[in-house]
N, C-alpha and C positions, 0 to 999 in steps of 0.2 A: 792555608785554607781558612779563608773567614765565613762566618756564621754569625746570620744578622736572625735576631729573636725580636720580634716586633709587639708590643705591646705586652710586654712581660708582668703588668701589673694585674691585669685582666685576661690571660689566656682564653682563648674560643677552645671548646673542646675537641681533642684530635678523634675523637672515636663518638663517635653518635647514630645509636640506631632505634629505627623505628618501624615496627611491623605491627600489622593484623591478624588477630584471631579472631573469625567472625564480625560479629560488630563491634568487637573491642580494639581499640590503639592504645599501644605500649611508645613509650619511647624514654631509652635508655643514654646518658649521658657520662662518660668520663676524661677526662684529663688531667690528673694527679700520676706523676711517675712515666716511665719511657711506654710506650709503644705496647710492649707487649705484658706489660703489667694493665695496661688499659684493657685489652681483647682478653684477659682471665677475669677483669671485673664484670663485663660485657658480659661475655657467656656465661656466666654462673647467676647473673642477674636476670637474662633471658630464660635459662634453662628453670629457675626458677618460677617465673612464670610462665613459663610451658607446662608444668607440673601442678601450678592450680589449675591454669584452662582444663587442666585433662581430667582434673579430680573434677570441678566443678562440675561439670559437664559430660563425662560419661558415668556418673550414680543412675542405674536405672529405679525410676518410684515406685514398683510395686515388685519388688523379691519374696516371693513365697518361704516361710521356712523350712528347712529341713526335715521336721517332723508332721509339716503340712503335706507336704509330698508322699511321704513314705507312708501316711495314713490313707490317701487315695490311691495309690498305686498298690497298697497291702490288703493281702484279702484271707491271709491266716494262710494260705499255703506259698512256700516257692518253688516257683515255676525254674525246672529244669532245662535246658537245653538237651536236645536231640540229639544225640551222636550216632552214628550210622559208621559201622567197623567195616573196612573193606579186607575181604578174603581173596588170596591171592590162589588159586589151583594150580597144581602142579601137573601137569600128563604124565 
């Protein structure tokens, strides 16, 4: 079985991806190592930028505090719920 490697001085890289989030373009490149060392570098380099879009991007700007709430919603008494006991009769 012969195996001809073509330009061994300069490899093109075997694994290249390039996706959108929004109006943003990523594009990821590797070829160092077989195959499947390449597709562990790929996903962790992806997934890592998946993880900023997601930070960056879902912070909502205005989060009320905790103690902001609980000052408007508080009114010095709490409010119990209603419970209603059902009685069962016997004949």
């Amino acid at each position: 079985m012969d195996v001809q490697i073509e330009n061994q001085q300069h490899p093109s890289p075997v694994v290249k991806v390039t996706f959108c989030l929004g109006s943003e373009k990523h594009a990821i490149e590797y070829w160092e190592g077989i195959i499947s060392d390449q597709l562990v570098f790929v996903k962790g380099e992806s997934m890592g930028i998946l993880k900023e879009y997601i930070t960056k991007h879902n912070v909502p700007n205005d989060v009320p505090d905790d103690a902001e709430i609980l000052s408007e919603d508080d009114d010095g008494e709490t409010e119990k719920p209603i419970v209603k006991s059902k009685k069962i009769r016997k004949n």
